[in-house]
N, CA, C and O atoms as a Tripos MOL2 file, in Angstrom:
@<TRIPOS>MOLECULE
protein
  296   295    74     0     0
PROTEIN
NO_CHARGES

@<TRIPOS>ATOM
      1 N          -7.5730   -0.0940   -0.2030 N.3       1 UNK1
      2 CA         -7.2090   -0.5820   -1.5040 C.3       1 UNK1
      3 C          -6.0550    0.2410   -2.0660 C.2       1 UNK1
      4 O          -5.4870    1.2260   -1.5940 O.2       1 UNK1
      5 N          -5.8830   -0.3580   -3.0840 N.am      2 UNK2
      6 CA         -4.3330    0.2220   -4.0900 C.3       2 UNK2
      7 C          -4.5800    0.8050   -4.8590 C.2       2 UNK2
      8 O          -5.5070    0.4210   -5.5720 O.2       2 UNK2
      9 N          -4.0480    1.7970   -5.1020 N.am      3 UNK3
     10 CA         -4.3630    2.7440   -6.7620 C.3       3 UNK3
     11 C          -3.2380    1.9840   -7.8980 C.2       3 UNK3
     12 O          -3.5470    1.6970   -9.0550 O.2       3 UNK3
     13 N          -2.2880    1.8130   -7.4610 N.am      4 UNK4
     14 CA         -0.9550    1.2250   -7.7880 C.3       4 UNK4
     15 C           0.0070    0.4170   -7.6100 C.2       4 UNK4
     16 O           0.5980    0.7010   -6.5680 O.2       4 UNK4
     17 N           0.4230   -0.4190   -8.1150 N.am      5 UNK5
     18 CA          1.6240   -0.9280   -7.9690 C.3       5 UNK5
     19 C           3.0770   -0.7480   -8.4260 C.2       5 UNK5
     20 O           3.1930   -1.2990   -9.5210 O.2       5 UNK5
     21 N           3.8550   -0.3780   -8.1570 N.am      6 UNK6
     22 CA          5.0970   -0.1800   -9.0860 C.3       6 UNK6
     23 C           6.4900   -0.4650   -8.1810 C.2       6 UNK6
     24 O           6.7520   -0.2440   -6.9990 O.2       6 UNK6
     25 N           7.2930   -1.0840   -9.3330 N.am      7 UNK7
     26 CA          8.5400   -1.0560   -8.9480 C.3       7 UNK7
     27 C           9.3630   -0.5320   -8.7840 C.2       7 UNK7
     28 O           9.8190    0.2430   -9.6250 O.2       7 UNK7
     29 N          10.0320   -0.7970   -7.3280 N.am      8 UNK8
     30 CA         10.2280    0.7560   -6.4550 C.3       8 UNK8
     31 C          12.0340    0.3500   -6.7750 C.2       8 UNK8
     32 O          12.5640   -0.7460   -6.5950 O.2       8 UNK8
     33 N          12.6190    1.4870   -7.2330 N.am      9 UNK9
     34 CA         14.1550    1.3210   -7.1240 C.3       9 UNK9
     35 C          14.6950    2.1730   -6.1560 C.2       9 UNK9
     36 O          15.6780    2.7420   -6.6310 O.2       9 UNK9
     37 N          14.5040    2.4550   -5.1730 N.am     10 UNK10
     38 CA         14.4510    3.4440   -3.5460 C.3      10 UNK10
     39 C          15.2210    2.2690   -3.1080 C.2      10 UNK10
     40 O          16.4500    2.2570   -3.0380 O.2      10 UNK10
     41 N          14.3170    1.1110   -2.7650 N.am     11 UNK11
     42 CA         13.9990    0.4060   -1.3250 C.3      11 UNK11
     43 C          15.3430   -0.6710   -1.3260 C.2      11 UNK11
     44 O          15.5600   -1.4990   -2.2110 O.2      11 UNK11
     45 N          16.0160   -0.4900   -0.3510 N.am     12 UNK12
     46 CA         17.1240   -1.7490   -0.5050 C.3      12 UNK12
     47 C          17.3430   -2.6430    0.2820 C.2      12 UNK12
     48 O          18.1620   -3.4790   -0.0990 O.2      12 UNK12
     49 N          16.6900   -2.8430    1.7360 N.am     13 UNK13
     50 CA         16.6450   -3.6370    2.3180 C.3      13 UNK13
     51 C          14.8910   -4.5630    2.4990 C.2      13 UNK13
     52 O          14.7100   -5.7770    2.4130 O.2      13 UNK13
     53 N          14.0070   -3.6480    2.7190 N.am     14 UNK14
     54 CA         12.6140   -3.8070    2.5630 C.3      14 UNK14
     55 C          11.9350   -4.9720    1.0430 C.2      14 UNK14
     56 O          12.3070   -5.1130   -0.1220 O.2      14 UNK14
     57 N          11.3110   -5.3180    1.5080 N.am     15 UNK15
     58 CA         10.3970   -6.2500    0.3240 C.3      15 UNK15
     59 C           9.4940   -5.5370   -0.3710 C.2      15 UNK15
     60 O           9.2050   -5.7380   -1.5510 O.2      15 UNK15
     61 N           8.8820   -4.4210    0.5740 N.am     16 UNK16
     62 CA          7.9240   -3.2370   -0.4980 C.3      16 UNK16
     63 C           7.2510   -2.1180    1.0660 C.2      16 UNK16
     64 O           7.2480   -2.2230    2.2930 O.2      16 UNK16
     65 N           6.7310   -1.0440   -0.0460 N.am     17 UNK17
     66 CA          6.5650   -0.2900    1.0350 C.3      17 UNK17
     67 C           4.8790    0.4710    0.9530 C.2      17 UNK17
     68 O           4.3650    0.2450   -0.1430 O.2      17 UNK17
     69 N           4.1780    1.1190    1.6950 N.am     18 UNK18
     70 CA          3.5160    1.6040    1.0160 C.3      18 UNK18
     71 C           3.5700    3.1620    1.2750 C.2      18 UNK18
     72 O           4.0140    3.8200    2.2150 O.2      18 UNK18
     73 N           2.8720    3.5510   -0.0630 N.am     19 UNK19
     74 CA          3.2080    5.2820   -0.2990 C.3      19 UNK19
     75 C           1.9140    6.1820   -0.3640 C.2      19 UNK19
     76 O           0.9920    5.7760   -1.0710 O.2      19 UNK19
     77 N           1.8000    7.1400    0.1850 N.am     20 UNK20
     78 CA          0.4840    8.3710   -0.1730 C.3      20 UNK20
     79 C           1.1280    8.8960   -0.8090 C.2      20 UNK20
     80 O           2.3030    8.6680   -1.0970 O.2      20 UNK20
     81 N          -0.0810   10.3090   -1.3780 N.am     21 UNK21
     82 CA          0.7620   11.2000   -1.6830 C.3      21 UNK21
     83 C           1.0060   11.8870   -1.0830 C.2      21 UNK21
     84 O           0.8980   11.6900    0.1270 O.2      21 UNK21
     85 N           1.5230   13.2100   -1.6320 N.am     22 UNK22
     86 CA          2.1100   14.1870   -0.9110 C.3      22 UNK22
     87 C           0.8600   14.5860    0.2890 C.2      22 UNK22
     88 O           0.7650   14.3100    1.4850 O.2      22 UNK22
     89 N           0.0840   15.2730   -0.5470 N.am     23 UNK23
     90 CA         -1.2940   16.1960    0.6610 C.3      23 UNK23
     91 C          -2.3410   15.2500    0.6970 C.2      23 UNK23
     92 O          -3.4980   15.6660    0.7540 O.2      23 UNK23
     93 N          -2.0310   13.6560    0.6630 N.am     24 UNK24
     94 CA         -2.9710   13.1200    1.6310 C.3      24 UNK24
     95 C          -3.0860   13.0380    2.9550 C.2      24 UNK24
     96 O          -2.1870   13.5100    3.6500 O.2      24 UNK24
     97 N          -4.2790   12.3900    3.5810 N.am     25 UNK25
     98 CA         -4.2390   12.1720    5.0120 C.3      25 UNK25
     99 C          -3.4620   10.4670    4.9030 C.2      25 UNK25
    100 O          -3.4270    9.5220    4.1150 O.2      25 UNK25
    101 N          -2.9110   10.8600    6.2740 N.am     26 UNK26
    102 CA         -2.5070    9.6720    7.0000 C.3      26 UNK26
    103 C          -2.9500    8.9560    7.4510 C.2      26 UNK26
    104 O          -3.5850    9.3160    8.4420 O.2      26 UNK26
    105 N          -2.9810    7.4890    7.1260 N.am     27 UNK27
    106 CA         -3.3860    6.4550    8.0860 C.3      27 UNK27
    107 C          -3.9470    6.2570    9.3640 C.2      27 UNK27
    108 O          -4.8900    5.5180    9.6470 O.2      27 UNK27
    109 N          -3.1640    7.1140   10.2500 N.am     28 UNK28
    110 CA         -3.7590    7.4460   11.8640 C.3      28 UNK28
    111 C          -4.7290    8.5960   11.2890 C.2      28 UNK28
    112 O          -5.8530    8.1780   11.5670 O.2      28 UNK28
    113 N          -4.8370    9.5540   10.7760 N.am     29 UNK29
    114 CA         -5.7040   10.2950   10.6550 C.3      29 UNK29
    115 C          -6.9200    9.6200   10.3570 C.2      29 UNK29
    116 O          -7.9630    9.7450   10.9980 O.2      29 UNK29
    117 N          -6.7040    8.7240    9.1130 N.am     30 UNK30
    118 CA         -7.9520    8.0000    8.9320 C.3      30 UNK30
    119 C          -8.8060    7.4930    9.6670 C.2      30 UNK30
    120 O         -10.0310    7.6070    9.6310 O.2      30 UNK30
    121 N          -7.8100    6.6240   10.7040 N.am     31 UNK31
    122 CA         -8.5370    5.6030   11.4610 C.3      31 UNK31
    123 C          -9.2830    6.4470   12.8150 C.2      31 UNK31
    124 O         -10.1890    5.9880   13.5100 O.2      31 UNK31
    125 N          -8.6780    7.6990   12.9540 N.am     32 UNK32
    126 CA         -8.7750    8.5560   14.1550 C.3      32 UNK32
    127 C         -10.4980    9.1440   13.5000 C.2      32 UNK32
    128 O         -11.4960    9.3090   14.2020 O.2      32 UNK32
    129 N         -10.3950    9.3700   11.9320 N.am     33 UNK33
    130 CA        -11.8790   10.4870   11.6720 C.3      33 UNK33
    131 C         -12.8240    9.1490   11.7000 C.2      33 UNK33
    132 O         -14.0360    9.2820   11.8700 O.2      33 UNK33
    133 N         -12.1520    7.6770   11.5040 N.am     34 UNK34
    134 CA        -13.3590    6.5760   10.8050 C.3      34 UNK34
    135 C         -14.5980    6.1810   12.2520 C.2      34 UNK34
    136 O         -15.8120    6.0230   12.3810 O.2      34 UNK34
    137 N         -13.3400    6.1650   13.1270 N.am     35 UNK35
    138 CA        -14.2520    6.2560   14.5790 C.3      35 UNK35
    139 C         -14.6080    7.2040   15.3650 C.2      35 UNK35
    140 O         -14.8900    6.9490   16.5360 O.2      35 UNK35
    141 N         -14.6680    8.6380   14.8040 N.am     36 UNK36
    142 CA        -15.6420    9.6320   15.4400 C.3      36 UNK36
    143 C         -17.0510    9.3250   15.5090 C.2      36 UNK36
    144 O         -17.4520    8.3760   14.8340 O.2      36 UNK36
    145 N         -17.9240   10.0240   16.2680 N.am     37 UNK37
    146 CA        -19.0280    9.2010   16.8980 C.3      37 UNK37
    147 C         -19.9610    9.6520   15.9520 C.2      37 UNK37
    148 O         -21.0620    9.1020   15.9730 O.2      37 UNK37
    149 N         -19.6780   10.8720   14.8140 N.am     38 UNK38
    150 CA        -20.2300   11.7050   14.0030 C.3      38 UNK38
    151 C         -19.6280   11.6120   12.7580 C.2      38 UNK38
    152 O         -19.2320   12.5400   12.0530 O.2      38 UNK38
    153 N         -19.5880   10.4040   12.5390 N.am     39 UNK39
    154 CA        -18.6830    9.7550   11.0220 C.3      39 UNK39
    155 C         -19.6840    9.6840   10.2340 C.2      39 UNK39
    156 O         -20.6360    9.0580   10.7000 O.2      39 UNK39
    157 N         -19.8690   10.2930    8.7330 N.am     40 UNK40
    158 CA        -20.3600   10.1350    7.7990 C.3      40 UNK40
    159 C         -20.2210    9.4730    6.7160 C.2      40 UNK40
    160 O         -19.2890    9.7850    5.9740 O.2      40 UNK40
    161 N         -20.9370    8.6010    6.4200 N.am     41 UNK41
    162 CA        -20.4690    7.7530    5.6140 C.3      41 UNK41
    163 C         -20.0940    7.9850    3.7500 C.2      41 UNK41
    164 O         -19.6840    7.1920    2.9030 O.2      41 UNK41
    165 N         -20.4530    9.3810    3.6900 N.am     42 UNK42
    166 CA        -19.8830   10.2570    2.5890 C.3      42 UNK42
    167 C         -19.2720   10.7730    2.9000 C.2      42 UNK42
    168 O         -19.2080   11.3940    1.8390 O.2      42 UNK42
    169 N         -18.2670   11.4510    3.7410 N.am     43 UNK43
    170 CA        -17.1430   11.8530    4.2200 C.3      43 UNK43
    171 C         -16.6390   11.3040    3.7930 C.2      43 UNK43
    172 O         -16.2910   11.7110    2.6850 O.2      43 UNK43
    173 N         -16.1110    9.8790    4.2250 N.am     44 UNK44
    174 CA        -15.2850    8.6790    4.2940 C.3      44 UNK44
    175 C         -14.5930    8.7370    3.0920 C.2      44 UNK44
    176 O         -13.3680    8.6260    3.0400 O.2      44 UNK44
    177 N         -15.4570    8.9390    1.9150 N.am     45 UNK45
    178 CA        -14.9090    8.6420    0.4380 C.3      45 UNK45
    179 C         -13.8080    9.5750    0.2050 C.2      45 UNK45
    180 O         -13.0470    9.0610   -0.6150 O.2      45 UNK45
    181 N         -13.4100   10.6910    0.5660 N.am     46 UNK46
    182 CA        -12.7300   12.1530   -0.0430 C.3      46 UNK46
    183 C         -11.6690   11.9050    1.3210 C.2      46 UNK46
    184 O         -10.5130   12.2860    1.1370 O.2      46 UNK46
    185 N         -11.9970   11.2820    2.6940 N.am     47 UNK47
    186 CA        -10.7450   11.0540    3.3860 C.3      47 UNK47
    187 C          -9.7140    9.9100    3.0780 C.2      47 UNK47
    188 O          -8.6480    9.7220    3.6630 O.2      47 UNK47
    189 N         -10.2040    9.2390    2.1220 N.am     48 UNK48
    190 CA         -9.3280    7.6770    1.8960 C.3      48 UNK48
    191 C          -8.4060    8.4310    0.6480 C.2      48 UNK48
    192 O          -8.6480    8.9280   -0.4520 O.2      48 UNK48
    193 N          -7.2900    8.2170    1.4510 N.am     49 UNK49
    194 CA         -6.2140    8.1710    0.8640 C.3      49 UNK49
    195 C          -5.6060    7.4950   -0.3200 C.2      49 UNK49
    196 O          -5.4590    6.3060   -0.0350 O.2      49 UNK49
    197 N          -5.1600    7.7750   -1.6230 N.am     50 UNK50
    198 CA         -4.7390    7.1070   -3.0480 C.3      50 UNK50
    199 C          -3.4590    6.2810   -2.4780 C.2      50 UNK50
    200 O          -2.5990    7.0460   -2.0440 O.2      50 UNK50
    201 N          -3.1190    4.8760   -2.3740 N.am     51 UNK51
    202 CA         -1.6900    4.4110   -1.9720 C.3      51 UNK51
    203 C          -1.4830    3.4420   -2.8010 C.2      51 UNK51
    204 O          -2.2270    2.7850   -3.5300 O.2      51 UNK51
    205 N          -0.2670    3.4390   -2.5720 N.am     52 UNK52
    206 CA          0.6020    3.0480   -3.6480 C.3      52 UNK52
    207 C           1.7060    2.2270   -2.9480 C.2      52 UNK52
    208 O           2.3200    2.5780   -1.9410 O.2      52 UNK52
    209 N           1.9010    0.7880   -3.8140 N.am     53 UNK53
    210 CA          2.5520   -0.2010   -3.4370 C.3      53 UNK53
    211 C           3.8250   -0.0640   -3.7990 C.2      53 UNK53
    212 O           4.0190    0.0800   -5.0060 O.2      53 UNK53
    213 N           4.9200   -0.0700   -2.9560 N.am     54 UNK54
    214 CA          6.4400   -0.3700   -4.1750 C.3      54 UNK54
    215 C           6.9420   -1.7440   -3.9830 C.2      54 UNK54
    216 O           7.0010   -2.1670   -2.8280 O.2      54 UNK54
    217 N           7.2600   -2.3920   -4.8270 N.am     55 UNK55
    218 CA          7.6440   -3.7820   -4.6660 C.3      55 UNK55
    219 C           9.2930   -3.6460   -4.9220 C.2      55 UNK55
    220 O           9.6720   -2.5980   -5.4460 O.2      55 UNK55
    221 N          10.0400   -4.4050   -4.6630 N.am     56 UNK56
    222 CA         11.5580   -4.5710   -4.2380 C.3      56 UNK56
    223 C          11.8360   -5.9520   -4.7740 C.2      56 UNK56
    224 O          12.1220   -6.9110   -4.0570 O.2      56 UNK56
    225 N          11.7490   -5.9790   -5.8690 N.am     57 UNK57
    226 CA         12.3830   -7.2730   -7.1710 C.3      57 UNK57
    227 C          13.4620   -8.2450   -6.7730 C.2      57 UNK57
    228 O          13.5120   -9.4650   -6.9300 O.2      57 UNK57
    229 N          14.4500   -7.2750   -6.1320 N.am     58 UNK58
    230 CA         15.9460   -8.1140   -5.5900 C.3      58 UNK58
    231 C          15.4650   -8.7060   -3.9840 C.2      58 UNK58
    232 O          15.9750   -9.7910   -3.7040 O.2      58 UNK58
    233 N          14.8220   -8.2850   -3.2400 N.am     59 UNK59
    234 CA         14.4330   -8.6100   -1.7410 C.3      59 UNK59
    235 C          14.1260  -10.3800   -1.8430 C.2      59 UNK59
    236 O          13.2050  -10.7980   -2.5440 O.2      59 UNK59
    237 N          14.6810  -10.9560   -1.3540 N.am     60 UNK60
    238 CA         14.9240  -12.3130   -1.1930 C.3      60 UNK60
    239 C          13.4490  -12.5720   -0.7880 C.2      60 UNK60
    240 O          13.0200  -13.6060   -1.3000 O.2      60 UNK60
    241 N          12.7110  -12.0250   -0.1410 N.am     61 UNK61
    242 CA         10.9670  -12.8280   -0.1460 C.3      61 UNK61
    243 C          10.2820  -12.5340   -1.5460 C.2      61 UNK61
    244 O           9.8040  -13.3100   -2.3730 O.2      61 UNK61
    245 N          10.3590  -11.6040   -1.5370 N.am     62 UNK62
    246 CA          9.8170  -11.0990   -3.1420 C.3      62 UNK62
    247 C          10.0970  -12.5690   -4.2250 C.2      62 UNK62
    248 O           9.3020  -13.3290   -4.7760 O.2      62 UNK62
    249 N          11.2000  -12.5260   -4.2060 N.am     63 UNK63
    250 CA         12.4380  -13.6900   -5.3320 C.3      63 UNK63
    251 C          11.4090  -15.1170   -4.8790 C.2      63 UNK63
    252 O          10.7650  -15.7300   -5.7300 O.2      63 UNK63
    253 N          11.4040  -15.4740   -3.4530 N.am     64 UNK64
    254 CA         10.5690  -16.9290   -3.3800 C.3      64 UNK64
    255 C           9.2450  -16.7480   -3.4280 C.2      64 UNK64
    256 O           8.5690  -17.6760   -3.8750 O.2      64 UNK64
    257 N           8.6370  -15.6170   -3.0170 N.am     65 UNK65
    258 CA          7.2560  -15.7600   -3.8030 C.3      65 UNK65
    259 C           7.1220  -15.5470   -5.1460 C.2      65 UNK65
    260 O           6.0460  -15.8290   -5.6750 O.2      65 UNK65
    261 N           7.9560  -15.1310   -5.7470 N.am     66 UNK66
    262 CA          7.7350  -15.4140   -7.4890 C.3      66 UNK66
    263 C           8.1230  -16.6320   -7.8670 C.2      66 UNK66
    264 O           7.5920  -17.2150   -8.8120 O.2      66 UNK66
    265 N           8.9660  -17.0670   -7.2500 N.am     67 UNK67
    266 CA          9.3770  -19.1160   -7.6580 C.3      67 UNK67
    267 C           7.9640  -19.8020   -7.0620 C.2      67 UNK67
    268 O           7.2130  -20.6280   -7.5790 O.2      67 UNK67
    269 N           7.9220  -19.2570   -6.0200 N.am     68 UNK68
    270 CA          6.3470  -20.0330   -5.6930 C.3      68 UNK68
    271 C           5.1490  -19.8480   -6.8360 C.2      68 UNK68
    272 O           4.7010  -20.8490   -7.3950 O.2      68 UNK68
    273 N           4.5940  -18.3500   -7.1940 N.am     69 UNK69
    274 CA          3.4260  -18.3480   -8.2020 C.3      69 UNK69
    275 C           4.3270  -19.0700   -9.2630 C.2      69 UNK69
    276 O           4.0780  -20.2740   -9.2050 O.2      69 UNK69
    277 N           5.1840  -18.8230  -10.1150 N.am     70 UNK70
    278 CA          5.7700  -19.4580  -11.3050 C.3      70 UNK70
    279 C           5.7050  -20.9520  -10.9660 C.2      70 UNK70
    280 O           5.1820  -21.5970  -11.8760 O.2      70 UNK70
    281 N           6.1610  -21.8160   -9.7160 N.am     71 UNK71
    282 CA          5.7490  -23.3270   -9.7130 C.3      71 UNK71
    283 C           4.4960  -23.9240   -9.7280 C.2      71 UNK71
    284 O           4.2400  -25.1020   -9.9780 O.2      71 UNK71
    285 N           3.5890  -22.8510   -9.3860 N.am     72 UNK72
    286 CA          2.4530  -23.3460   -8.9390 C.3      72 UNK72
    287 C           1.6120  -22.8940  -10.4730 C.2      72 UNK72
    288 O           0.4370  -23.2420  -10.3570 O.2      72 UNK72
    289 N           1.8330  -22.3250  -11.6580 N.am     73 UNK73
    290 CA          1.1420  -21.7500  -13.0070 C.3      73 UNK73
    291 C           1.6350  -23.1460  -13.7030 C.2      73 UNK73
    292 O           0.8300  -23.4880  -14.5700 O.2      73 UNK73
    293 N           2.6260  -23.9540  -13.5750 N.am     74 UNK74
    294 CA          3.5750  -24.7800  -14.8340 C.3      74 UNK74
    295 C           2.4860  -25.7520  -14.3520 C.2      74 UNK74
    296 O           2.4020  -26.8780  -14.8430 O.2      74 UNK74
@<TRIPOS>BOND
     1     1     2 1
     2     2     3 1
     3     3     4 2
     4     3     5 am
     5     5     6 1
     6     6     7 1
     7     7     8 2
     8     7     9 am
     9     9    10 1
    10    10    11 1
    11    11    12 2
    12    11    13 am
    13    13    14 1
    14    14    15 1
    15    15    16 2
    16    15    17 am
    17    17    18 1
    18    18    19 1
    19    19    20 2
    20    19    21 am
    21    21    22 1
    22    22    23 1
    23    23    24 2
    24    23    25 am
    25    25    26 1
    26    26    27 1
    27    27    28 2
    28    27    29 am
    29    29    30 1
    30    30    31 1
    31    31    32 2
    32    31    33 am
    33    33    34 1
    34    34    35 1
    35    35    36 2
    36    35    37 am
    37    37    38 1
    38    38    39 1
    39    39    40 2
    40    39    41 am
    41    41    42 1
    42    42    43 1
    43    43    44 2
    44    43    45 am
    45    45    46 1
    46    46    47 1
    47    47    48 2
    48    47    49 am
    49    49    50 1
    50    50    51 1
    51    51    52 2
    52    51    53 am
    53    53    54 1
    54    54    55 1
    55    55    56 2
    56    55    57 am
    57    57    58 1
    58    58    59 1
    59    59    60 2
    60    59    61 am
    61    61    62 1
    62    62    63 1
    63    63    64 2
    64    63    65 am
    65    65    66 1
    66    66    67 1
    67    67    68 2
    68    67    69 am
    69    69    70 1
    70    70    71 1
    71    71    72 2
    72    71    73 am
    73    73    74 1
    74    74    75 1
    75    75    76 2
    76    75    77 am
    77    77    78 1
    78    78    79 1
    79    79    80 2
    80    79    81 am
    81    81    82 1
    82    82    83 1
    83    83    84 2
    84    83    85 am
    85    85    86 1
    86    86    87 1
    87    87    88 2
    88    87    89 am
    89    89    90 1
    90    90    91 1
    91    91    92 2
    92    91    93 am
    93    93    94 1
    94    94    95 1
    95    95    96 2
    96    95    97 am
    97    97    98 1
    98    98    99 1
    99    99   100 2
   100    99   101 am
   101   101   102 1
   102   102   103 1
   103   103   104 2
   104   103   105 am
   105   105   106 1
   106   106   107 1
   107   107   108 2
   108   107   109 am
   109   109   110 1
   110   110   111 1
   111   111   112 2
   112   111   113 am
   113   113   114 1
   114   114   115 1
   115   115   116 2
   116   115   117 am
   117   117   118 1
   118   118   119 1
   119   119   120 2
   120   119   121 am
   121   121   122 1
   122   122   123 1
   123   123   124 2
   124   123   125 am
   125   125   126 1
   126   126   127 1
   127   127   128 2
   128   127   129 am
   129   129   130 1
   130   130   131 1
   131   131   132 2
   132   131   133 am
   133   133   134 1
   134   134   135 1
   135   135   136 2
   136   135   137 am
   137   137   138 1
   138   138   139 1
   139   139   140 2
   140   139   141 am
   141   141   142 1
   142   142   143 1
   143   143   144 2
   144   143   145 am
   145   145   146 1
   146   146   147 1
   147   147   148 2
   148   147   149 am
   149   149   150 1
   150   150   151 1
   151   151   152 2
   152   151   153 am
   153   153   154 1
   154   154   155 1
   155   155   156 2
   156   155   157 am
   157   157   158 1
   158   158   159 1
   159   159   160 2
   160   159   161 am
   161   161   162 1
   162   162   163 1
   163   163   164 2
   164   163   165 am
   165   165   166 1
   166   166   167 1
   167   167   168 2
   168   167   169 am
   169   169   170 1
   170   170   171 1
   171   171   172 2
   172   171   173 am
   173   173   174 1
   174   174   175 1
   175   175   176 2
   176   175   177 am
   177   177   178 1
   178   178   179 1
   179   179   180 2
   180   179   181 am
   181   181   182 1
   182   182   183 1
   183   183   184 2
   184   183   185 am
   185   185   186 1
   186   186   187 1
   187   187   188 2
   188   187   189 am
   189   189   190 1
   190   190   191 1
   191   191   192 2
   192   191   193 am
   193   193   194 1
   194   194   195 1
   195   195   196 2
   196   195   197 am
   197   197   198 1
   198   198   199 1
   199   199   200 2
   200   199   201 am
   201   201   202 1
   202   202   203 1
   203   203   204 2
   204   203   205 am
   205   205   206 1
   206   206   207 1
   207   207   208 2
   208   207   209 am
   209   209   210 1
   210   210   211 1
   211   211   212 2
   212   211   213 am
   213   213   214 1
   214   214   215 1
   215   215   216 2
   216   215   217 am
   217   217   218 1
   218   218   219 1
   219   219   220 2
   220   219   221 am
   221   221   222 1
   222   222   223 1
   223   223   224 2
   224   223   225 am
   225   225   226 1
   226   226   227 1
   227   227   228 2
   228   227   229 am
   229   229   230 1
   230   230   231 1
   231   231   232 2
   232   231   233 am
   233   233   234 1
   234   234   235 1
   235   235   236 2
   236   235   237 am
   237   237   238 1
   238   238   239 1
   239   239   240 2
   240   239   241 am
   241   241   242 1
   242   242   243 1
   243   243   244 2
   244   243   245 am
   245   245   246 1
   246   246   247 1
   247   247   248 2
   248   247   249 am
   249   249   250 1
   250   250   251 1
   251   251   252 2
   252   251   253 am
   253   253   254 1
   254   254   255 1
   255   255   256 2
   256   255   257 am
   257   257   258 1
   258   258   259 1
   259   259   260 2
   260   259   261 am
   261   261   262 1
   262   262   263 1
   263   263   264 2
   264   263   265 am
   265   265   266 1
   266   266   267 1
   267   267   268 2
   268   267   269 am
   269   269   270 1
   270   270   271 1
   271   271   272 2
   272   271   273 am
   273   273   274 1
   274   274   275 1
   275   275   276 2
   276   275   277 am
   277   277   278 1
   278   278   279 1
   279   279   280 2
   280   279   281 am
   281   281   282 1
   282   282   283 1
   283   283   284 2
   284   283   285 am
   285   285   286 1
   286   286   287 1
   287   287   288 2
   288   287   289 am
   289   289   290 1
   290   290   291 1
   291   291   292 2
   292   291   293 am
   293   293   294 1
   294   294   295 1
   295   295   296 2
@<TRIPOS>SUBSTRUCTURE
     1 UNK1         2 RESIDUE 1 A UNK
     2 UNK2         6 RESIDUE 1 A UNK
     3 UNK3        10 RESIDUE 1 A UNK
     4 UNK4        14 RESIDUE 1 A UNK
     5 UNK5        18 RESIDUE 1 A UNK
     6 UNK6        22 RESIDUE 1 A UNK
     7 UNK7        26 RESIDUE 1 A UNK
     8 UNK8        30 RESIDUE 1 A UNK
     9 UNK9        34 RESIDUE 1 A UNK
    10 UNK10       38 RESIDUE 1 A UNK
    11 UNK11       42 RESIDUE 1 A UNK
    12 UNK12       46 RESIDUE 1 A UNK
    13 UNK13       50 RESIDUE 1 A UNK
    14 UNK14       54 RESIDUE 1 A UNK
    15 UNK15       58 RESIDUE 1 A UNK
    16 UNK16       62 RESIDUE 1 A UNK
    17 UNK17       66 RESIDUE 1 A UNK
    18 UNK18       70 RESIDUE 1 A UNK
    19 UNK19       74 RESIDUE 1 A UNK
    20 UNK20       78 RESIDUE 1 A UNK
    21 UNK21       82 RESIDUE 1 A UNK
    22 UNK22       86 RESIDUE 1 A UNK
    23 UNK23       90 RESIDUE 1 A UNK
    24 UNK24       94 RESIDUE 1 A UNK
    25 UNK25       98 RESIDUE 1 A UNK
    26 UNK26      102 RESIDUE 1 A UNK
    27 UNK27      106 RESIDUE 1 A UNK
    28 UNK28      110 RESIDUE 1 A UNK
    29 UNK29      114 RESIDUE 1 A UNK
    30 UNK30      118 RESIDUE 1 A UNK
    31 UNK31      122 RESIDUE 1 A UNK
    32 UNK32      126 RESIDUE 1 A UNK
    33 UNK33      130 RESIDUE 1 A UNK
    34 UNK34      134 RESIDUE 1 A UNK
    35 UNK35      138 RESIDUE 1 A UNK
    36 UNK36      142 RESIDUE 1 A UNK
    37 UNK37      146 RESIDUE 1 A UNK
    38 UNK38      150 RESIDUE 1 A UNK
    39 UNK39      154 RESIDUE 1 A UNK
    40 UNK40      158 RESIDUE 1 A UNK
    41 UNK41      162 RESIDUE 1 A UNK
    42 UNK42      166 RESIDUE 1 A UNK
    43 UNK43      170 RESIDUE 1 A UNK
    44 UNK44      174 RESIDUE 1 A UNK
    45 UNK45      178 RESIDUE 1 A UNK
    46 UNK46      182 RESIDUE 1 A UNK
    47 UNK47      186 RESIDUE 1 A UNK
    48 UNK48      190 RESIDUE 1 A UNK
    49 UNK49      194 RESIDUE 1 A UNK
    50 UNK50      198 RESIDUE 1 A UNK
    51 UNK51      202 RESIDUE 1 A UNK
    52 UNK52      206 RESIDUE 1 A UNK
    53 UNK53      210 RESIDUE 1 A UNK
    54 UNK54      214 RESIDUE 1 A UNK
    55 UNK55      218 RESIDUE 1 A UNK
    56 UNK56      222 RESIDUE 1 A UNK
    57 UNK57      226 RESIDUE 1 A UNK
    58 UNK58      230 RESIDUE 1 A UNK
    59 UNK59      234 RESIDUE 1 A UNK
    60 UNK60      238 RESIDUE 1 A UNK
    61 UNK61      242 RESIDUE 1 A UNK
    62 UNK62      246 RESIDUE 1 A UNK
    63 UNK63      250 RESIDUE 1 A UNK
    64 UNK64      254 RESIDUE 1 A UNK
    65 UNK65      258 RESIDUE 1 A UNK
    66 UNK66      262 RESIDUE 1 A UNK
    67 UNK67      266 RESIDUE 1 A UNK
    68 UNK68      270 RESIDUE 1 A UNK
    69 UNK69      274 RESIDUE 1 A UNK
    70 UNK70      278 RESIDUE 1 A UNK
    71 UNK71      282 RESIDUE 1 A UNK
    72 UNK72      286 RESIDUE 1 A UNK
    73 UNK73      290 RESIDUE 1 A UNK
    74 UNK74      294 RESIDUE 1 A UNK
C-alpha cells in the first residue's frame, strides 16, 4: 500500500514513480525476509516499507487517463 501520493516535479519522461524512504528496506529485501521459512507474521509489520507515489501531470498517459475519469464523472 501507499502512504502517499504527490506530485512529483523530478520526473520528465516517466508517468510516476515509486519512492521509500531514505532508511527503509527495499523491495527485494522484503520479498527475500517475506519467504524465509521462519517468517513471522509480526515481523512483517516494522519490515513494510512507507512508499510513496509521484505522479507526472504533463506525461501523456497520465493526461488520457484524466480525460478518461473526467468523461466517464459528466
Amino acid at each position: 500500500m501507499f502512504e502517499k501520493v504527490l506530485v512529483s516535479n523530478c520526473l520528465a519522461d516517466s508517468p510516476c514513480c515509486l519512492v521509500t524512504s531514505k532508511y527503509s528496506w527495499l523491495s527485494n529485501i522484503e520479498c527475500i525476509m517475506k519467504a524465509q521459512a521462519l517468517h513471522d507474521i509480526c515481523q512483517s509489520t516494522y519490515m513494510r516499507s512507507k512508499k510513496t507515489i509521484e505522479v507526472n501531470l504533463t506525461n501523456s498517459i497520465v493526461k488520457a487517463l484524466r480525460e478518461e475519469v473526467v468523461d466517464t464523472n459528466c
